[in-house]
VOGU-3710 file (C-alpha; in Angstrom, 3 decimals, decimal comma):
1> xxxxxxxxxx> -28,472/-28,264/3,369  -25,819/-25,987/1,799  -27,558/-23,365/-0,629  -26,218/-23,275/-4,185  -24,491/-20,530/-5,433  -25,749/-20,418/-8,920  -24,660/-19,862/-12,133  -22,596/-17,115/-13,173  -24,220/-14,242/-14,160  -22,419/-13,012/-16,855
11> xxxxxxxxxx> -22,317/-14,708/-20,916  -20,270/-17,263/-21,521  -16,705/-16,139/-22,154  -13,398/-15,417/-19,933  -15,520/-13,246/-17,148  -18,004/-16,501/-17,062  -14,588/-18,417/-16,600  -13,363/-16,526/-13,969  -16,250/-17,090/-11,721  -16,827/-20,687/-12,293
21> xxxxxxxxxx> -13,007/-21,095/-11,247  -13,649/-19,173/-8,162  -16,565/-22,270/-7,882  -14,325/-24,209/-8,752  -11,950/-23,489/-5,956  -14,461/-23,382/-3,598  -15,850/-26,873/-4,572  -12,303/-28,236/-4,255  -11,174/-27,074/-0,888  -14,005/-28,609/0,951
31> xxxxxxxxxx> -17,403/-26,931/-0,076  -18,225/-24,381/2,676  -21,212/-22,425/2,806  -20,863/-18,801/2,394  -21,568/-18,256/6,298  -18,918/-20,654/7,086  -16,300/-18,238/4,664  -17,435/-15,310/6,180  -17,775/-16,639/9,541  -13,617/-17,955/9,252
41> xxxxxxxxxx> -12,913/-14,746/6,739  -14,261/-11,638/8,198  -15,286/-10,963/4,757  -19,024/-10,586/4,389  -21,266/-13,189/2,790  -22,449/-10,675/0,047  -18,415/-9,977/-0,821  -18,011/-13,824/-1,330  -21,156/-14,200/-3,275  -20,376/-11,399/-5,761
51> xxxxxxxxxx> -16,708/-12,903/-6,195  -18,079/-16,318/-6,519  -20,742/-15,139/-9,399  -20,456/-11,401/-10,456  -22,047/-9,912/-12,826  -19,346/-6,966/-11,192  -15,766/-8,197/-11,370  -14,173/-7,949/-8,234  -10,562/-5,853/-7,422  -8,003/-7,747/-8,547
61> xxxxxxxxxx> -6,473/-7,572/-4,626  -9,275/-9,214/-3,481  -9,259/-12,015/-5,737  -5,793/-12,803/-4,874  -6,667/-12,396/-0,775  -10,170/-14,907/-1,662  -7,552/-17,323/-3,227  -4,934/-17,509/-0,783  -7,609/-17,723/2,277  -9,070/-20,879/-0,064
71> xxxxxxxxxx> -5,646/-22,269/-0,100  -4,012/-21,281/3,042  0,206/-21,968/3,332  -0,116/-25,179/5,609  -1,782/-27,113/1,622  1,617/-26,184/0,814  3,126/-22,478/-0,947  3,803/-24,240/-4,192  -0,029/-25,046/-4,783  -1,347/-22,342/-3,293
81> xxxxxxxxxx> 0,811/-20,249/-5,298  -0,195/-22,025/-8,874  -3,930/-21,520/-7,511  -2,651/-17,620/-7,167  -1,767/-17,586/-10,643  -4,062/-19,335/-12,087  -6,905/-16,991/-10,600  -5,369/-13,848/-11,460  -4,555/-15,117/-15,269  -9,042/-15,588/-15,414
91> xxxxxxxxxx> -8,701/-12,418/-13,793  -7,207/-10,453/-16,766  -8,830/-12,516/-19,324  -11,760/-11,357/-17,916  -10,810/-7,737/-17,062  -9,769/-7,802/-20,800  -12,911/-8,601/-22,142  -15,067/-6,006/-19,534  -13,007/-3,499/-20,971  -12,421/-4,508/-24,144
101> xxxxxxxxxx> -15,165/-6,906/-25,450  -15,350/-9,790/-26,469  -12,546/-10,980/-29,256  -15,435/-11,335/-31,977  -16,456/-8,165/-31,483  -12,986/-5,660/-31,895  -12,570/-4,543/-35,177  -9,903/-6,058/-37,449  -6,918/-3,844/-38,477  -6,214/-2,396/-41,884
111> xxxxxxxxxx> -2,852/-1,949/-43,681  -3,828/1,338/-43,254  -5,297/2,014/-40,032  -3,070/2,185/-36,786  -3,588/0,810/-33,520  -4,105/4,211/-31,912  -6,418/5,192/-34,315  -8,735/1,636/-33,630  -8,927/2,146/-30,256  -9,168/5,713/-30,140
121> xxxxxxxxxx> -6,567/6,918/-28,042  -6,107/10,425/-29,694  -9,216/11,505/-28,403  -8,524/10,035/-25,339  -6,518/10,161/-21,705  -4,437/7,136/-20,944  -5,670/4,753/-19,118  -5,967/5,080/-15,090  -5,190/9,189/-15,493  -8,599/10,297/-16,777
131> xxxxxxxxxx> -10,220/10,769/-13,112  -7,054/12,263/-11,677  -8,340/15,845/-10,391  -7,059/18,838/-11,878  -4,482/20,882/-9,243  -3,450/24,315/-9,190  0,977/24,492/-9,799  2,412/27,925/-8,734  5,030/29,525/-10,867  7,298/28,610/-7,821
141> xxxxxxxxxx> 6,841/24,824/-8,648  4,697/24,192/-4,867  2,023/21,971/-5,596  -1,370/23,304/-4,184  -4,600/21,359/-3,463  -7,629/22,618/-4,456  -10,350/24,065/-2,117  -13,002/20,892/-3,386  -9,928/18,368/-2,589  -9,639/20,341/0,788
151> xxxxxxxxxx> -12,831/19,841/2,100  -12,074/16,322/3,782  -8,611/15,529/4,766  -9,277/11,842/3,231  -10,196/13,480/-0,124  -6,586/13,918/-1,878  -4,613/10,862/-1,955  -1,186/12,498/-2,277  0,516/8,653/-2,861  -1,583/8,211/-5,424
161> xxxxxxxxxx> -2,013/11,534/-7,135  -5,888/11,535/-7,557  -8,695/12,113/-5,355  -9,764/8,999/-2,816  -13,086/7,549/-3,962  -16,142/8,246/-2,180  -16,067/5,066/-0,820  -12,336/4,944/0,199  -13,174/7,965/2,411  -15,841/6,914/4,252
171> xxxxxxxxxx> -13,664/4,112/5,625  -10,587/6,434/6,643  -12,970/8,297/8,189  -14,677/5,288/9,704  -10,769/4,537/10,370  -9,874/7,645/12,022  -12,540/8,002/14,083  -12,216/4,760/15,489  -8,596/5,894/16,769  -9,598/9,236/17,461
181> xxxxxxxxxx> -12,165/7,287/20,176  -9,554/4,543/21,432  -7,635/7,785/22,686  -4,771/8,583/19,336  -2,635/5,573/20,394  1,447/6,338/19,064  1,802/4,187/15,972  4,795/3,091/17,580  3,054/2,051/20,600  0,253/-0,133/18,179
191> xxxxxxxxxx> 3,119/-1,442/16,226  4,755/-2,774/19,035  1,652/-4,775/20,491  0,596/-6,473/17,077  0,313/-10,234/16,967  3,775/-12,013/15,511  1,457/-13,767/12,827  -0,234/-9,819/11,469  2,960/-7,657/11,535  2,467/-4,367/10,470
201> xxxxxxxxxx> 5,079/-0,833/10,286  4,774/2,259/11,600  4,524/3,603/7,712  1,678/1,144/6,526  0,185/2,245/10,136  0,305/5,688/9,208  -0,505/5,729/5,332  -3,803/3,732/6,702  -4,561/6,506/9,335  -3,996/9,193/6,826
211> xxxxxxxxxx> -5,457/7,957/3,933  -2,837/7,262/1,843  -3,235/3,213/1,517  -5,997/0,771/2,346  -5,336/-2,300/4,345  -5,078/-5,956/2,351  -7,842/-9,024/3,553  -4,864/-10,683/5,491  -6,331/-9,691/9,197  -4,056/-7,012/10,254
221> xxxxxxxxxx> -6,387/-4,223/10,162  -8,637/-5,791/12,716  -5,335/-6,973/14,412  -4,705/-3,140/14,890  -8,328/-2,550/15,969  -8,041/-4,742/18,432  -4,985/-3,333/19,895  -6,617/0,109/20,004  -9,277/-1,203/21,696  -6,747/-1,866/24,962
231> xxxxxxxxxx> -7,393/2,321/25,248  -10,559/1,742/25,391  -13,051/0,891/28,503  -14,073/-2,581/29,010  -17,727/-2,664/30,279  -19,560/-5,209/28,057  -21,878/-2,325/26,738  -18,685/-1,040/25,438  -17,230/-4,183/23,868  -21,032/-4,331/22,351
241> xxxxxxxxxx> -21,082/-1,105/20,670  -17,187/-1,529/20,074  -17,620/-4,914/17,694  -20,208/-2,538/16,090  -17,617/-0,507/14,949  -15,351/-2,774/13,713  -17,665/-4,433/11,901  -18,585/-1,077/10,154  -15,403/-0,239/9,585  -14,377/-3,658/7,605
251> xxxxxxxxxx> -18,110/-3,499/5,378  -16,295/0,245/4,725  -13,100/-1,541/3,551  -15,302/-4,167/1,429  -16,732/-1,610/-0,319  -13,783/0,504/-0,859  -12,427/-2,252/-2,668  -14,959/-3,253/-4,720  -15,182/0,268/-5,646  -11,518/0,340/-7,108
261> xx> -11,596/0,566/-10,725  -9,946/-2,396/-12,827
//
């Protein structure tokens, strides 16, 4: 008998909405159990349960991979890209009100009294820069890291400008290692021996090995594990503790996301 997910739990409003249309969607395209989504996924049972009920509102990247694996293209790209849509308007309805509150409870401009002033943002950093870690610029213009961003070479995210999370480096570390052990591959050579249906380029390759990007719940980061693994040797004791790996490495990747900021 299929367990019941529950109710969400979060107060009624637009985050309570979100997850009963992430129900909703799972009701619709035939019911599975959460093993049976993580079992056809790769995505862990607790990733799908916390999407499916909260109270923590997932990455907005993962919502739209959950969707799209609920709808896959062969239901047809029109529907599964209204279902797309539809998710990820819940999505910032529900972001909205996590950050915001609730409509009832912002307070009601004056003739008087400026945006800015209601929300606060002269005492404030904008939004999404607050975190980013202070660097040291030399008169000369050269952009230098400092010695705390130094100390793991998955710490400073020079794409993005700000330090990786905790989280995010554990699994390029989990990452690296991982192709450290299958023997340091050539990109080019991994690229070359992906499956047709999980492409991937030698720059999304490298950003992943270097930190720079995580991967996206479409498959092609185990795809490039299991190239790697061709380096490797092929006693079962090593396929054993290999699967380990992999295995750590994508719980790493679940919890990288989920510890992305809205």
């Amino acid at each position: 008998m299929k367990r019941r997910i529950g109710e969400p739990k979060v107060p009624k409003g637009p985050q309570y909405a979100f997850f009963e249309l992430m129900q909703r969607h799972v009701l619709n395209q035939g019911d599975r159990s959460l093993a049976a989504l993580s079992k056809e996924s790769r995505w862990s049972r607790q990733t799908w349960h916390k999407a499916l009920r909260g109270p923590e509102l997932p990455n907005r990247d993962l919502v739209k991979a959950l969707v799209e694996h609920l709808f896959p293209e062969q239901d047809g790209t029109e529907v599964r890209r209204k279902m797309v849509e539809e998710t990820l308007a819940a999505w910032t309805a529900a972001a909205a009100e996590q950050r915001f509150g609730s409509r009832a409870d912002q307070p009601q401009a004056t003739a008087d009294t400026s945006a800015v002033k209601l929300m606060g943002a002269e005492d404030t950093q904008p939004l999404g820069t607050a975190n980013v870690p202070e660097r040291q610029v030399p008169s000369g213009g050269a952009v230098v890291e400092s010695r705390e961003a130094a100390e793991s070479p998955f710490r400073w995210n020079p794409g993005k400008q700000r330090n990786n999370l905790p989280e995010e480096v554990q699994f390029f570390e989990l990452l690296h290692n991982y192709y450290a052990g299958a023997g340091r591959p050539p990109v080019r050579w991994i690229v070359e021996r992906m499956p047709k249906e999980f492409p991937v380029t030698r720059s999304t390759l490298s950003d992943w090995l270097n930190g720079r990007s995580l991967p996206s719940y479409n498959g092609r980061l185990r795809a490039a594990l299991e190239v790697m693994r061709q380096y490797r040797p092929d006693t079962v004791e090593a396929l054993e503790a290999d699967a380990a790996e992999q295995d750590q490495i994508n719980e790493a990747l679940n919890r990288a996301w989920w510890a992305r900021p809205l």
